[in-house]
C-alpha positions in Angstrom: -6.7 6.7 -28.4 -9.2 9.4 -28.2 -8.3 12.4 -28.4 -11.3 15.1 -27.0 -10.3 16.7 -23.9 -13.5 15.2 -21.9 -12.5 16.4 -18.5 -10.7 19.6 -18.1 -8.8 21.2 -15.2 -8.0 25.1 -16.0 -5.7 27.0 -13.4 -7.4 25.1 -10.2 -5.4 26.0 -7.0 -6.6 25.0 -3.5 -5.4 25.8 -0.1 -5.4 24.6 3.5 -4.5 26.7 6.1 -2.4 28.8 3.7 -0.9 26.2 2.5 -1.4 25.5 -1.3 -2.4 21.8 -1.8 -2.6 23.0 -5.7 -1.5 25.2 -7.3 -2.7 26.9 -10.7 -2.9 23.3 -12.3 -4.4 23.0 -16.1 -4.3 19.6 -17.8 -7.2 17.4 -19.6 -8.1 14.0 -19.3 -9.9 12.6 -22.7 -12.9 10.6 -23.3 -12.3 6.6 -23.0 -8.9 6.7 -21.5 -6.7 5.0 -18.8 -5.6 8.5 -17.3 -3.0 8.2 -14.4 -1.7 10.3 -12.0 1.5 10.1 -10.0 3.8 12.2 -7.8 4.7 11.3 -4.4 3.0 11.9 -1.1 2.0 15.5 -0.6 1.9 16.4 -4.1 -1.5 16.9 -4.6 -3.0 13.8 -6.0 -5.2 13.4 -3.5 -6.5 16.7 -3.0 -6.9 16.3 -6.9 -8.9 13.6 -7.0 -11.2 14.8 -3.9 -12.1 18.1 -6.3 -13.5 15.5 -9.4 -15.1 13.6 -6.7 -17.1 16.7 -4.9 -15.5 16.4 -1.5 -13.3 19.7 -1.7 -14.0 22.7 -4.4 -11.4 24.4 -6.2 -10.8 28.0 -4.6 -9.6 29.5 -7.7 -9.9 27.8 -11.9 -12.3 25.6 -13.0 -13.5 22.5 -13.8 -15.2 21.3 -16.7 -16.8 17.9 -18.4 -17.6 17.8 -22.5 -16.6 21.4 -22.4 -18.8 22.8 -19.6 -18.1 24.7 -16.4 -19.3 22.4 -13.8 -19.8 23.1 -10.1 -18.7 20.2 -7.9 -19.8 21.1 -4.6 -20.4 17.9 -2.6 -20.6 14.1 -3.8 -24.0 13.6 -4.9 -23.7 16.2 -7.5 -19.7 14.7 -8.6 -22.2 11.2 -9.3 -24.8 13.3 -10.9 -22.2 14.1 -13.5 -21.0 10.8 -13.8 -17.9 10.8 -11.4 -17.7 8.1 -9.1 -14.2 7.3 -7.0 -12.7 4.0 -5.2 -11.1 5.1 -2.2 -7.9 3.3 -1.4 -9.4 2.6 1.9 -12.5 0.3 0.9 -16.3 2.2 2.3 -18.3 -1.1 2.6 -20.3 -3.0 5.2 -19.0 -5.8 6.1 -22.0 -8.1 7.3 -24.0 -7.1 4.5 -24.3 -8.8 1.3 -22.6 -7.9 -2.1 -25.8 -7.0 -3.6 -27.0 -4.8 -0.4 -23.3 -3.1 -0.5 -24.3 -2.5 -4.5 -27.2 -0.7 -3.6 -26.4 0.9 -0.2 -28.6 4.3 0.2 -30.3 3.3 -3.2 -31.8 0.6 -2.6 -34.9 -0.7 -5.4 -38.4 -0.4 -4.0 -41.7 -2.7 -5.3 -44.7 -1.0 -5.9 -45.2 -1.1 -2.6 -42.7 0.9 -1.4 -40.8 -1.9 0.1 -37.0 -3.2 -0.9 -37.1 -5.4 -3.8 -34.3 -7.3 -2.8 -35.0 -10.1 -6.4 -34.6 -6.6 -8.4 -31.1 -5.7 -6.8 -29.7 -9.5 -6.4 -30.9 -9.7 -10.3 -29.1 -6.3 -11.5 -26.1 -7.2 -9.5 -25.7 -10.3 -11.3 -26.1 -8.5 -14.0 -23.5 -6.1 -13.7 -21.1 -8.6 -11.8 -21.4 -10.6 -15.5 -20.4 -7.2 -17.3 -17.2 -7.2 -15.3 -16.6 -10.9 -16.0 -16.2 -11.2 -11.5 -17.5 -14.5 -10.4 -19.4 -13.6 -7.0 -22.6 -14.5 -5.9 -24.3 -11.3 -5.0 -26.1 -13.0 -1.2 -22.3 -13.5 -0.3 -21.7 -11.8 2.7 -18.7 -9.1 2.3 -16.9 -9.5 4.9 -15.0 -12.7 4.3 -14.6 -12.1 0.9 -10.6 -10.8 0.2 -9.8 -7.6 -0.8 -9.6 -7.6 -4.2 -12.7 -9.2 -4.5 -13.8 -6.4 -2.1 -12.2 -4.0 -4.9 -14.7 -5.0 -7.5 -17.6 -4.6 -5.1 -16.7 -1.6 -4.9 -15.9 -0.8 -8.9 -19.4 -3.0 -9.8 -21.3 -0.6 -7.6 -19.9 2.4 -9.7 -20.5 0.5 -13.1 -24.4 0.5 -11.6 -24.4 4.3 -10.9 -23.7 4.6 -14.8 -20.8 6.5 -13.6 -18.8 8.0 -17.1 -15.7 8.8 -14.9 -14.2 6.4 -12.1 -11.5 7.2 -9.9 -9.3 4.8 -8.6 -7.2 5.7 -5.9 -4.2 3.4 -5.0 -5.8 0.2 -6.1 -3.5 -1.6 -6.2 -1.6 -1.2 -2.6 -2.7 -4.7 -1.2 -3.2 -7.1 -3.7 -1.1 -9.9 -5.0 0.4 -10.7 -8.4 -3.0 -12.1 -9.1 -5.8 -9.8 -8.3 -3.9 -7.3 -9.6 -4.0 -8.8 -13.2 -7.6 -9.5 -12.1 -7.8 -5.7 -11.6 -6.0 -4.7 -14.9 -8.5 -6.7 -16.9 -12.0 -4.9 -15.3 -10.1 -1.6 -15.9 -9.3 -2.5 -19.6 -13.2 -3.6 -19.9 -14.2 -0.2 -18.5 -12.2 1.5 -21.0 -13.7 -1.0 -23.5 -16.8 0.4 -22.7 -16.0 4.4 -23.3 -15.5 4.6 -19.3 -12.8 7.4 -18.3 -11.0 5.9 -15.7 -8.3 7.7 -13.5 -6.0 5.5 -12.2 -3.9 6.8 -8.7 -0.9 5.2 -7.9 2.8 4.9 -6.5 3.6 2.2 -8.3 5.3 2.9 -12.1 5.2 -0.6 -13.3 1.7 -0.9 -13.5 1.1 2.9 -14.2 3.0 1.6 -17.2 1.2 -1.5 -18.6 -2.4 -0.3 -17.8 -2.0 3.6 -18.8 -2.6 5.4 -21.7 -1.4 8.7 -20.8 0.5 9.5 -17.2 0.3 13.3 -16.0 2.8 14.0 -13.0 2.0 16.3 -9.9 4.8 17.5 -7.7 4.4 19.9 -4.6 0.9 20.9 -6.2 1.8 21.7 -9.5 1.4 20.0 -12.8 4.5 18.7 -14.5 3.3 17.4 -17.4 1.0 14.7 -19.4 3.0 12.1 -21.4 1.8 9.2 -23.5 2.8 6.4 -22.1 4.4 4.6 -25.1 6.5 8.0 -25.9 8.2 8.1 -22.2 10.1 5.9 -20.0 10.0 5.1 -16.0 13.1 6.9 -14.9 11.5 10.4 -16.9 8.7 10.2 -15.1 10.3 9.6 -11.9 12.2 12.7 -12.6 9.3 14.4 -13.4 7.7 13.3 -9.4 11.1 14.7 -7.6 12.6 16.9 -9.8 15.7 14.8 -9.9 17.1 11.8 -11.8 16.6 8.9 -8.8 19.1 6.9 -10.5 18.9 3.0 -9.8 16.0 1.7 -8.3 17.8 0.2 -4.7 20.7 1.7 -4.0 24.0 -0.4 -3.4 24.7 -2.5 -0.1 27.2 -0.2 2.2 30.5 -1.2 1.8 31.5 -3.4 4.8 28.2 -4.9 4.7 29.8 -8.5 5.2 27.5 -11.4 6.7 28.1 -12.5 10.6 27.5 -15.8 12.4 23.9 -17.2 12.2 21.7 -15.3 15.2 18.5 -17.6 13.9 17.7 -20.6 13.6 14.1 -21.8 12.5 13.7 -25.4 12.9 10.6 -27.8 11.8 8.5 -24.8 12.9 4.5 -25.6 12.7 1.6 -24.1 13.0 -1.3 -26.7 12.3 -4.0 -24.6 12.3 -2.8 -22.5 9.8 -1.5 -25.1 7.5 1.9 -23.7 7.7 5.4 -26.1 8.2 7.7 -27.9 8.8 9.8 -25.0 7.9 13.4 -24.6 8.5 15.6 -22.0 7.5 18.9 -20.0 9.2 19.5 -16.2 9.2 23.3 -14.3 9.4 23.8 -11.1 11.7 23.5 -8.3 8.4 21.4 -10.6 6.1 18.2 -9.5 4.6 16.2 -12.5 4.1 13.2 -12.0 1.7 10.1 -14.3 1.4 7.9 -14.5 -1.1 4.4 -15.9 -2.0 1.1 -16.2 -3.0 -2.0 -14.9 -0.8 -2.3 -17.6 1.8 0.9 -19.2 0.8 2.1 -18.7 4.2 4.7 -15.5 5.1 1.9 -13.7 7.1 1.3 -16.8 9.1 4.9 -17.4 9.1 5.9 -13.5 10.5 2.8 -14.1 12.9 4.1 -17.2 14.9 7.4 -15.6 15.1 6.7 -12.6 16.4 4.3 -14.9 18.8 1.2 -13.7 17.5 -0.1 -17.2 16.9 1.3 -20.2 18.9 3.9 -22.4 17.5 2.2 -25.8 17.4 5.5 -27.8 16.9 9.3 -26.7 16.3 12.2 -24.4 17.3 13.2 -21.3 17.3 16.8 -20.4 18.5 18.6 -16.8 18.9 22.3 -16.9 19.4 22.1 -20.2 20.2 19.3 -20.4 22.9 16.0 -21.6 22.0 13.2 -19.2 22.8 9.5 -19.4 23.5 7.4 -16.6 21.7 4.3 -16.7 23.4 3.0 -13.3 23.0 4.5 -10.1 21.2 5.6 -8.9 24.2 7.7 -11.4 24.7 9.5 -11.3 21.2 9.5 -7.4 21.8 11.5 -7.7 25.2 13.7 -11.3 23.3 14.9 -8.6 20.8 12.2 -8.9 17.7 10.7 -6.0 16.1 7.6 -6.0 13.3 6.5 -3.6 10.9 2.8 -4.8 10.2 1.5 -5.1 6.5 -1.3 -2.2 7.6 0.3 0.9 9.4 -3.3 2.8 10.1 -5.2 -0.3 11.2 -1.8 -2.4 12.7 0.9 0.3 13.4 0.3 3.5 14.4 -2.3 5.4 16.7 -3.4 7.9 14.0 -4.7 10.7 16.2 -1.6 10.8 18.1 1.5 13.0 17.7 5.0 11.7 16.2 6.3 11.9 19.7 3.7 9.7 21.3 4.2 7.1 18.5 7.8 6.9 18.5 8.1 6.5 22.2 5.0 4.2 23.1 7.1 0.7 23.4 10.0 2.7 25.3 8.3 4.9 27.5 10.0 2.7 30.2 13.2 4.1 29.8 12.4 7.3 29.3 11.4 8.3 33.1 12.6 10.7 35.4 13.9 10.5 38.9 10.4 10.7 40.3 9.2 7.8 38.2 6.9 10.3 35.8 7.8 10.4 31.8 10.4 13.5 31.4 9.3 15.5 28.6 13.2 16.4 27.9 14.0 12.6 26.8 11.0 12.1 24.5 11.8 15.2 22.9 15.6 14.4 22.5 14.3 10.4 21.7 11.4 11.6 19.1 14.2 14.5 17.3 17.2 11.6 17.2 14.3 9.4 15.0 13.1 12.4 13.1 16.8 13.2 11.6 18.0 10.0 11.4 14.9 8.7 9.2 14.2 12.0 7.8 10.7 12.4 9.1 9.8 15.8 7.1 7.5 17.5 9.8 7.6 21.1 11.1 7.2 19.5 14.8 7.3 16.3 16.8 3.9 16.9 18.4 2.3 17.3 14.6 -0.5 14.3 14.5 1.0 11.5 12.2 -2.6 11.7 10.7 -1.7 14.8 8.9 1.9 13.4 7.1 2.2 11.6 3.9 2.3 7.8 3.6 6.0 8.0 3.3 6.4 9.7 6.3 3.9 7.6 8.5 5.6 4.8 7.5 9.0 6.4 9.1 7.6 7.3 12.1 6.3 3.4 12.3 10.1 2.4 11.8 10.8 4.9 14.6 8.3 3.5 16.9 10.1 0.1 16.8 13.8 0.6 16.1 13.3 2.9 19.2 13.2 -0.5 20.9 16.5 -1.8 19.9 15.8 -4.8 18.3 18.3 -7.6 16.8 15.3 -9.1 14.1 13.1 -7.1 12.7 10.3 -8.1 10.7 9.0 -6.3 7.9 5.8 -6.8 6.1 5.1 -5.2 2.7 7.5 -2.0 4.2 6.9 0.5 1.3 3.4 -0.4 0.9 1.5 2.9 -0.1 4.6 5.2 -0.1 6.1 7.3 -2.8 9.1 6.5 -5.0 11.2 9.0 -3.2 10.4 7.7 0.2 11.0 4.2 -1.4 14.5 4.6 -1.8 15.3 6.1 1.7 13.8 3.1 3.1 15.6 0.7 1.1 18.5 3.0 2.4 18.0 2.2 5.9 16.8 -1.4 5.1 21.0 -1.5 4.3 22.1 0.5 6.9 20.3 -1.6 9.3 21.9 -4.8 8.4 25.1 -3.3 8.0 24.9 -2.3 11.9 24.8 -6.3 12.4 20.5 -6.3 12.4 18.8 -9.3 10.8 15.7 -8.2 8.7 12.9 -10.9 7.4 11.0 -9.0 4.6 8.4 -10.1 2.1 6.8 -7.3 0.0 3.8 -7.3 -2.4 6.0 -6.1 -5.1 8.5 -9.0 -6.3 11.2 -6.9 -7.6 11.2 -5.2 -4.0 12.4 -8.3 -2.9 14.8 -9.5 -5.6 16.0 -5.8 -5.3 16.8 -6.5 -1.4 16.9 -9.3 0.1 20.6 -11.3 0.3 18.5 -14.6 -0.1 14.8 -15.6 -1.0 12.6 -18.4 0.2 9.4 -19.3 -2.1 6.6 -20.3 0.4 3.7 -22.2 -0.9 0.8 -24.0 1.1 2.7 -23.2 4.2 5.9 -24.8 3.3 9.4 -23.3 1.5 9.2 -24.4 -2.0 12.7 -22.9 -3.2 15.8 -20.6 -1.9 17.7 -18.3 -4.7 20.4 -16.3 -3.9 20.5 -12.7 -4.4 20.7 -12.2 -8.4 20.5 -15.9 -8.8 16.8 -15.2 -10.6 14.6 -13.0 -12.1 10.9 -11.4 -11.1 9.6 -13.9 -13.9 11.1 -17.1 -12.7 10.2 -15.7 -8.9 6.9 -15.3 -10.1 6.3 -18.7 -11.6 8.1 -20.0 -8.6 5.6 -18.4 -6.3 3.1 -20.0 -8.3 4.4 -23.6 -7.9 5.7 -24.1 -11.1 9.7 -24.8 -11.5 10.6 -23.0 -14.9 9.6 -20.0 -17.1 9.3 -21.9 -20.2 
């Protein structure tokens, strides 16, 4: 590994409000290296990566590449030096095409001044080849699926002859597939003397793509380890200053399974390819599903929470069959869902904590003259706030402005705020920190321990190996195979997911 500090960070602090985002941090990154960086939400990572990207400068240190003082002051001059970074929410146009999307605000001109659209379809073939990704560059963008959307995005920094490229949480939603597609174009920029800094909450694949791993918590620097010297569990000390100890904790004790509440019977959905299914659900079970993009859970989680019709089948609660016809309907039947996307499905961003976590309920939280009473969504908003320990300095604070961790609680607010009896939960931990990770696994238990029945699929096998009281394999819209909890492994759940029927 190379071993020529190539980017280097010398006492940079920066603050917001008073607040110090970072504080005196000094580390390098070398030359040709898979650099990651980890901590959990609020620990500076991002403001990190916005400094090397030109979208904040440091207020105090300094910042230099091949051993000169650089000044980053906006993002055209963060390219000029080579720097390029993949945000973890994607910055393309949809209904252009992959080659336009390329070459957005750079587009080639002919001699005439005009776009030479042959020139930027023929260089983003070119560098498409480079990265071994197999897309035609007239496709249009928007259908395309998000990982392919990822290397867009990576292929459009290869043609900037960018030196340094950032990746921010690229990994958050993509499947067991892309994200091996993913591991492979950053091992061929690496392979190509590219500095790439890889962002992300998830320590299994910091692990097998990184070759060094530098830890931020609450804006200072930890440390910078090799990867092959240092384990999981010391880094996840290093991120929250504590050992975490196992990685789910242990069911509550008198967590013992009820009478079945569900019953899913020859369910269908025709025009998404998805039954017959059949399956049964216990008051206190977690059921987990898992399977490949398109394989069917979304579609499955949509028609039960009656946001697609049910073309054929059953669906009975304690014993009385029930018609999901809309989401308001399952809402007020007793069903809850935590959507796969909290900014884009769950959550108004620009709103407070309060408004969030009382917007299904606001019903019963009215006064004698029929107006909302400011004293029960205050008392409502505070119960959810300790009970899920929402770390916020007030209830009116814009959910905007709180880590991933703690948006993601306030979603869970929102909706156990309604009381449900099933609630749904779609890639739950998606984008949150290991810390936060834990606490919801925490109340995943404590929730079926109270009687609740939770149907989970996650993007993350072990997540739902580490959960769920029984797994169902879906593929091409039908359930392949059940295993009981600690009947299998992630590998045999992965070569399950995949159709086959053994590891070997």
């Amino acid at each position: 590994m190379p071993d020529t500090p190539f980017i280097q960070l010398n006492h940079v602090s920066k603050w917001f409000g008073g607040v110090a985002a970072l504080n005196d941090v000094t580390f390098a990154i070398c030359r040709g290296e898979i650099h990651a960086v980890v901590g959990e939400n609020g620990a500076g990572k991002s403001t990190l990566m916005k400094l090397l990207a030109g979208v904040h400068e440091p207020d105090t240190g300094e910042i230099r590449i091949e051993g000169r003082n650089v000044r980053l002051a906006n993002p055209r001059e963060a390219r000029r030096q080579g720097i390029s970074i993949v945000f973890q929410e994607l910055n393309l146009f949809p209904h252009r095409t992959v080659a336009a999307n390329i070459f957005a605000n750079r587009e080639l001109t002919n001699r005439w001044g005009g776009v030479d659209r042959l020139a930027m379809r023929e260089a983003t073939r070119r560098v498409l080849a480079e990265l071994d990704v197999d897309l035609s560059p007239e496709a249009l963008v928007g259908p395309l699926a998000i990982g392919e959307k990822q290397q867009i995005e990576i292929a459009r920094t290869l043609e900037q002859q960018s030196r340094i490229i950032i990746l921010d949480e690229p990994n958050s939603a993509l499947n067991e597939t892309e994200s091996q597609r993913l591991f492979d174009i950053v091992r061929r920029l690496r392979a190509r003397g590219i500095t790439v800094v890889y962002v992300s909450h998830r320590l299994e694949e910091v692990f097998a793509i990184a070759d060094r791993i530098t830890v931020v918590r609450d804006g200072r620097f930890q440390g910078t380890y090799e990867t092959a010297k240092t384990t999981i569990p010391q880094i996840i000390a290093g991120m929250i200053g504590r050992s975490l100890g196992p990685s789910f904790p242990r069911r509550t004790k008198g967590a013992e399974l009820g009478r079945v509440v569900l019953q899913v019977r020859e369910l269908c959905h025709h025009s998404a390819h998805l039954g017959p299914i059949s399956f049964t659900a216990r008051a206190g079970e977690i059921i987990g599903f898992a399977g490949l993009e398109g394989a069917g859970v979304d579609e499955l989680f949509r028609v039960l929470f009656g946001l697609d019709p049910m073309t054929s089948g059953q669906i009975v609660v304690r014993d009385e069959p029930q018609r999901l016809t809309t989401p308001l309907v399952a809402m007020r039947r007793g069903w809850a869902l935590i959507p796969e996307s909290r900014r884009e499905q769950g959550l108004m961003m620009d709103w407070s904590i309060a408004r969030n976590t009382t917007l299904l309920v606001l019903d019963t939280l009215l006064g004698r003259l029929g107006l909302i009473d400011s004293g029960k969504v205050r008392t409502t908003t505070d119960h959810y706030i300790k009970r899920l320990g929402i770390a916020t300095d007030s209830p009116e604070k814009k959910v905007a402005h709180l880590s991933g961790g703690n948006q993601q609680k306030v979603l869970l607010a929102k909706w156990l705020a309604t009381g449900p009896g099933i609630l749904i939960l779609n890639d739950p931990t998606r984008g949150v920190d290991v810390g936060a990770k834990y606490e919801i696994y925490a109340l995943c238990h404590q929730l079926a321990a109270q009687g609740m029945t939770l149907l989970m699929t996650s993007s993350e096998g072990e997540e739902i190996l580490g959960l769920a009281d029984r797994v169902f394999v879906l593929s091409k819209g039908k359930i392949l195979r059940e295993f009981q909890s600690g009947e299998t492994s992630k590998a045999e759940l992965l070569h399950a997911m995949a159709g086959r029927t053994s590891t070997g």
